[in-house]
Backbone as CSV, one residue per row, in Angstrom:
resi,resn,N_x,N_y,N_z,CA_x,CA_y,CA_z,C_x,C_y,C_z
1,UNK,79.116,92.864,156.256,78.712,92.729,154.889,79.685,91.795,154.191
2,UNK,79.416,90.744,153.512,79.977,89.385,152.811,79.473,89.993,151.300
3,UNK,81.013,89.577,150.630,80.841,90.130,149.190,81.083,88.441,148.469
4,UNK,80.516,88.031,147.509,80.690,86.497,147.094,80.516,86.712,145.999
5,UNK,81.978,86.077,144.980,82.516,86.220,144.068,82.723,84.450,143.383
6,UNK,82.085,84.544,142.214,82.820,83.157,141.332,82.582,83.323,140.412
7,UNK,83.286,82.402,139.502,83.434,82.539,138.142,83.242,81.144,137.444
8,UNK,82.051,81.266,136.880,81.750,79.826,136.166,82.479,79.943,134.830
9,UNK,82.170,78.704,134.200,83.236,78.337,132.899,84.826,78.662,132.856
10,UNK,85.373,79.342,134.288,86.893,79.154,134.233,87.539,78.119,133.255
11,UNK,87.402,76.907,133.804,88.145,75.964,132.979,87.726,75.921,131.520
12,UNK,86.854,76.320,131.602,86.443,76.173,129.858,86.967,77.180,128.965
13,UNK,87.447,78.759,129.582,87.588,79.719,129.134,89.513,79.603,129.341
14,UNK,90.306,78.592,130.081,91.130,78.670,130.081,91.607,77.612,129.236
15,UNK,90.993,76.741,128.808,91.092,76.074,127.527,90.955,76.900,126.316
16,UNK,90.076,77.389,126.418,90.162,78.130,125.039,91.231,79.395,124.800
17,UNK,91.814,79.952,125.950,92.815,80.891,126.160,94.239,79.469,125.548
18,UNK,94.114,78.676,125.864,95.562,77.460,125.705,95.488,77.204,123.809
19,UNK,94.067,76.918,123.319,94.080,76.829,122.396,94.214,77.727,121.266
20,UNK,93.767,78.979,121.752,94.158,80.282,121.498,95.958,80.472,121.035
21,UNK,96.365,80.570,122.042,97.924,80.520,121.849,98.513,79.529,121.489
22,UNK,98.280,78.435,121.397,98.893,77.255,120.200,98.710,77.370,119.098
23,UNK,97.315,78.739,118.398,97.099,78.423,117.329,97.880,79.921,116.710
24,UNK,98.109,80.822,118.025,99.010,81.655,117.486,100.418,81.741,117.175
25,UNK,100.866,80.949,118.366,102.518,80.579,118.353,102.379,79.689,116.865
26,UNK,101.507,78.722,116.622,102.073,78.026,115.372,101.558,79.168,113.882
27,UNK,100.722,80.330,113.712,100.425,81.083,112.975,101.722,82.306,112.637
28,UNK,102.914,82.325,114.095,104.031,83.108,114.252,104.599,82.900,112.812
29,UNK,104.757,81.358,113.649,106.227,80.729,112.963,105.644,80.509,111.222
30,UNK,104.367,80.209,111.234,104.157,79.886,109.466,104.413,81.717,108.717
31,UNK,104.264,82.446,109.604,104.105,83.900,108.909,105.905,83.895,108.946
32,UNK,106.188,83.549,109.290,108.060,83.943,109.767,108.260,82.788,108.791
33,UNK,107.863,81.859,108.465,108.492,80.984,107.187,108.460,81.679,106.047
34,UNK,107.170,82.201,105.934,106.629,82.350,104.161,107.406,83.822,104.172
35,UNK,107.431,84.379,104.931,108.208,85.746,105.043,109.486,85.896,104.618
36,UNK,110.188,84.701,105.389,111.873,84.732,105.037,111.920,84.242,104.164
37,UNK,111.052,82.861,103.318,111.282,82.664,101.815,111.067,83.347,100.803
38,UNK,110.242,84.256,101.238,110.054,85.470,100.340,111.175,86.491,100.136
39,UNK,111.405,86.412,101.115,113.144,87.568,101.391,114.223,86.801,101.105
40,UNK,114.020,85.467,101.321,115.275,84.496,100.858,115.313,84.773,98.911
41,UNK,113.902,84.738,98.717,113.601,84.271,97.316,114.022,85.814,96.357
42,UNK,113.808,86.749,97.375,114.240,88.438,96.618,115.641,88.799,96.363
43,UNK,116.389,88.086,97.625,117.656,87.894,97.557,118.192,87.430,96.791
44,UNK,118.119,86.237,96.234,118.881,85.335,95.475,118.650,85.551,94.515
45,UNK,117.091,86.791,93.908,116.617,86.928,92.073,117.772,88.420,92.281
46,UNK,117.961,88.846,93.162,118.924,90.076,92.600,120.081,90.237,92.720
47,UNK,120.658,88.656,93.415,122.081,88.739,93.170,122.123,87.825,91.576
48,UNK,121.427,86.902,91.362,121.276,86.188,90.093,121.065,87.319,88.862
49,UNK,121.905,88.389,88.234,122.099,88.605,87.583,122.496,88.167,86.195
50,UNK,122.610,88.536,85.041,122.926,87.894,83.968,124.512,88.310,83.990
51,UNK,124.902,88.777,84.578,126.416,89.407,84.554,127.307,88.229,84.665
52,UNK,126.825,86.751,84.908,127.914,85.204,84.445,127.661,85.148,82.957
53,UNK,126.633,85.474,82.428,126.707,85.477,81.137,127.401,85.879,80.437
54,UNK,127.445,87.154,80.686,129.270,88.095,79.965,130.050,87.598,79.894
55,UNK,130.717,87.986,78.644,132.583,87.098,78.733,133.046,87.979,79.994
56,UNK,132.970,89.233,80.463,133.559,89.990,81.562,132.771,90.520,82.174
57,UNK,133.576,90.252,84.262,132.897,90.695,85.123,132.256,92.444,84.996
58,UNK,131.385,92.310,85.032,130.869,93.931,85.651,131.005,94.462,86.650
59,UNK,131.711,94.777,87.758,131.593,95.141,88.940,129.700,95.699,88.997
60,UNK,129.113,95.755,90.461,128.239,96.554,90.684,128.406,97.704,91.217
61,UNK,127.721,98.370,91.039,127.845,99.894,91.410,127.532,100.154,93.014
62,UNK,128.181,101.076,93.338,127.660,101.357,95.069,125.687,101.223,94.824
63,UNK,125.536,100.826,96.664,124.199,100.741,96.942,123.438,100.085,96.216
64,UNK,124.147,99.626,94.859,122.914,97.701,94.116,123.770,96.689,94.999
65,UNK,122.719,95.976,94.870,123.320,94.889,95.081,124.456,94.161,94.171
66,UNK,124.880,93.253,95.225,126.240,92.703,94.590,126.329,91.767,93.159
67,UNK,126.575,92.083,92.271,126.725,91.321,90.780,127.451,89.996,91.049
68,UNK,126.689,88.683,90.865,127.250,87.621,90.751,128.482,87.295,89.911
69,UNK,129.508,86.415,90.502,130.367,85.948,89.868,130.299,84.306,89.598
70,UNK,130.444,83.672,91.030,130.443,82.335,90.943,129.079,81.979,91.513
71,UNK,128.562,82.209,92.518,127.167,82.236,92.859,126.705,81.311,94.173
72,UNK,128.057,81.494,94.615,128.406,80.956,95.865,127.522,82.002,97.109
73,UNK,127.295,83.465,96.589,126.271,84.585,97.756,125.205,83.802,97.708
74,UNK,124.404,83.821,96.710,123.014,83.342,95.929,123.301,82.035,96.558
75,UNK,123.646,81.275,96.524,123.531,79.846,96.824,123.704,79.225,98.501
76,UNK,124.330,80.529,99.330,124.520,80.661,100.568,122.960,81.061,101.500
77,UNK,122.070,81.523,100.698,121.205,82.393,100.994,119.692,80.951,101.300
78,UNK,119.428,81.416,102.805,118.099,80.302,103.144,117.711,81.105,104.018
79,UNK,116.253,81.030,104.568,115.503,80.989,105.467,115.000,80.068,106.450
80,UNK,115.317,80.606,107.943,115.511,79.083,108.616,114.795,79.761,109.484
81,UNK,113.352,79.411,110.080,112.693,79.814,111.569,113.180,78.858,112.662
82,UNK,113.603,79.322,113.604,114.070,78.438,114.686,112.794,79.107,115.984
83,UNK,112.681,77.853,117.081,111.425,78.560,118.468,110.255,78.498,117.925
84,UNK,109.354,79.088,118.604,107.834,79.528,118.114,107.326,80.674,119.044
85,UNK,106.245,81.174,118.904,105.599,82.078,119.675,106.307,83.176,119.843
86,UNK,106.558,83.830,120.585,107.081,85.080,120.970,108.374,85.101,120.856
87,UNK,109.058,83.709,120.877,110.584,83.701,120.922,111.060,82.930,119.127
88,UNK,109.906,82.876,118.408,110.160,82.603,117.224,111.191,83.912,116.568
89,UNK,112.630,82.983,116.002,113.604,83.689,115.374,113.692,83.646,113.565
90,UNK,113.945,84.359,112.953,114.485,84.266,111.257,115.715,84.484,110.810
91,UNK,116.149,83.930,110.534,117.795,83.346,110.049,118.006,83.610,108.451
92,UNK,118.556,84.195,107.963,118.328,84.459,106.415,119.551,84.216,105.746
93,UNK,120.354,82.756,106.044,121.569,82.240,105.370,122.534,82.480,106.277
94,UNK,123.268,81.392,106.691,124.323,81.138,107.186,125.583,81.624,106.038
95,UNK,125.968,82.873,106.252,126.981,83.343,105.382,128.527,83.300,105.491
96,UNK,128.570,83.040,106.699,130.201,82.744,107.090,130.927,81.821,106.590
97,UNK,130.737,80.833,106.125,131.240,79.443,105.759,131.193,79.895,104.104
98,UNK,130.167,79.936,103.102,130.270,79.791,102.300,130.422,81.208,101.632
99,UNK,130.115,82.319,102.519,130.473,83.489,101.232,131.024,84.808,102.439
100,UNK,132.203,84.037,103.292,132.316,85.357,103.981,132.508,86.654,103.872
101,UNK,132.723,86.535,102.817,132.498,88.136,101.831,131.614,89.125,102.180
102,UNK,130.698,88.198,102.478,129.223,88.833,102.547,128.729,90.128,103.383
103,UNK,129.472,90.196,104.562,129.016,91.316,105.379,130.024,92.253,104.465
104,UNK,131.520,92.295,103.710,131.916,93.524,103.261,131.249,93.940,102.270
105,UNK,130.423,93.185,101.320,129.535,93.724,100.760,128.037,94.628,101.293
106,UNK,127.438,93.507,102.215,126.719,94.816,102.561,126.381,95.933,103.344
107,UNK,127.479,96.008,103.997,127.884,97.538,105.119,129.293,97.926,104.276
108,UNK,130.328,97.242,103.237,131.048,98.133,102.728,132.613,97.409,103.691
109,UNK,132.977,98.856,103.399,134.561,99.040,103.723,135.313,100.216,103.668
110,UNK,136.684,100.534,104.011,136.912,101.917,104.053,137.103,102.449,102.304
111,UNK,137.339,101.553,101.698,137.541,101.462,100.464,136.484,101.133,99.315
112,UNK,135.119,100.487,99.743,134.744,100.302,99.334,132.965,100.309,99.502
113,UNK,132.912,100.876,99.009,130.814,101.244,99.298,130.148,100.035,99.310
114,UNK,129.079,100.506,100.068,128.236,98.794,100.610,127.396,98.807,99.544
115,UNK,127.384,97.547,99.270,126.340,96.935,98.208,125.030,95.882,98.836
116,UNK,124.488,96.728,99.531,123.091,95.870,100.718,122.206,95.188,99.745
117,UNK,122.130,94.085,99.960,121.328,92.792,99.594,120.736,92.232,100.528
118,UNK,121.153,92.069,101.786,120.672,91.507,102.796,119.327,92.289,103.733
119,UNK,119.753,93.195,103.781,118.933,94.179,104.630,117.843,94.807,104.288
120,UNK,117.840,95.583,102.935,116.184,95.634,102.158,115.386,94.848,102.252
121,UNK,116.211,92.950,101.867,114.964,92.170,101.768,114.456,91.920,103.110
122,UNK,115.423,92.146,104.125,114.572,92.024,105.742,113.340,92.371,106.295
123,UNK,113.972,93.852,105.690,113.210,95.089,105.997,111.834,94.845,105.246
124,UNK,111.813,94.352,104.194,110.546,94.248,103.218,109.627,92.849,103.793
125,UNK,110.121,92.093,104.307,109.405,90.870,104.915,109.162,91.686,106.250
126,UNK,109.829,91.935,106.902,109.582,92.526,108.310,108.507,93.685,108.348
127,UNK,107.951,93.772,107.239,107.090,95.111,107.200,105.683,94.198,106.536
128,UNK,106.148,93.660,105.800,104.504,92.033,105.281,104.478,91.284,106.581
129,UNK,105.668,90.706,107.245,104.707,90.190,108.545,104.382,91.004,109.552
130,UNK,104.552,92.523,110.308,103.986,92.588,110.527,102.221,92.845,110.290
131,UNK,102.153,93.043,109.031,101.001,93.282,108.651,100.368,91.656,108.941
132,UNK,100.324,90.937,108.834,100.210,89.978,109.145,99.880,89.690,110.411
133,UNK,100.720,90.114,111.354,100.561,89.741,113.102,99.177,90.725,113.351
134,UNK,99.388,91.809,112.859,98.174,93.118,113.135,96.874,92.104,113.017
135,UNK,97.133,91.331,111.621,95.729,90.667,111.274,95.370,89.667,112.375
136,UNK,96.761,88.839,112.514,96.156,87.370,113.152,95.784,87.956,114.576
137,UNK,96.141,89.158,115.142,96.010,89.657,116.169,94.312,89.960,116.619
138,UNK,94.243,90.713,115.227,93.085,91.361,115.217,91.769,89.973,115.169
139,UNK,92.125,88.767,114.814,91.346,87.650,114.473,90.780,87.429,115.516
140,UNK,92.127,87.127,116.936,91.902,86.399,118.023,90.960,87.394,119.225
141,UNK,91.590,89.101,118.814,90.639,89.845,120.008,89.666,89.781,119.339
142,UNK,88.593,89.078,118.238,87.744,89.796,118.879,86.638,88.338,119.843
C-alpha cells in the first residue's frame, strides 16, 4: 500500500508566511517606539515640576517622584528601540553620563527612600504594548 502526499501552493503560502513576519517584526518595533515615547513623555511631565519656580528647593517626598532642580533627569530621559522582531529592545535614557543620580533615586539608599520615576512609566507602556501585540497577534491568526 503507497500513501502519496503533496502540497500545492507551498511557495505561495511561504511567501505569505515571509510577508507575514516582516509586517510583524516592523509592527514590534513601531508599537515599542510609540510606547517608550509615551513613557519617555510621562517621565519627563513628572519630573518637570513647578518646584524651579520657587525661590526654594522642595525636596520630594518618599515614593513621588523626584522634584526637579536643574533638569538635567528630565532632559536625560529618551526612548531608543534598538533590533526588530522578537529581539526588538527599549532603552528609556541613557542615565549614567548625564544624571547618575538616577538609579539612587529610584531604588533609594540606606538613607534615603526611593523616589521611582523610571519604573511605573515602564510598567505602564509595558502593559499598552502588550495589549497591542494581543491585537496585532490576533490580526495575523486569523
Amino acid at each position: 500500500m503507497d500513501i502519496d502526499f503533496s502540497l500545492e501552493g507551498a511557495p505561495e503560502l511561504d511567501a505569505k508566511l515571509s510577508a507575514a513576519s516582516a509586517d510583524i517584526a516592523a509592527s514590534v518595533a513601531q508599537i515599542l517606539a510609540e510606547e517608550g515615547e509615551k513613557a519617555a513623555e510621562e517621565i519627563r511631565d513628572a519630573l518637570s515640576t513647578d518646584a524651579r519656580a520657587a525661590k526654594t528647593h522642595i525636596p520630594s517626598q518618599p515614593d513621588e517622584p523626584p522634584r526637579s532642580r536643574s533638569g538635567n533627569l528630565a532632559g536625560a530621559i529618551s526612548a531608543e528601540v534598538s533590533g526588530g522582531g522578537a529581539e526588538a529592545r527599549l532603552a528609556l535614557g541613557d542615565l549614567s553620563g548625564a544624571a547618575p543620580y538616577a538609579k539612587y533615586l529610584e531604588y533609594g539608599t540606606s538613607k534615603m527612600r526611593a523616589r521611582p520615576f523610571l519604573l511605573p512609566a515602564f510598567w505602564s507602556a509595558a502593559e499598552r504594548a502588550a495589549e497591542k501585540f494581543k491585537s496585532l497577534l490576533g490580526r495575523f491568526g486569523q
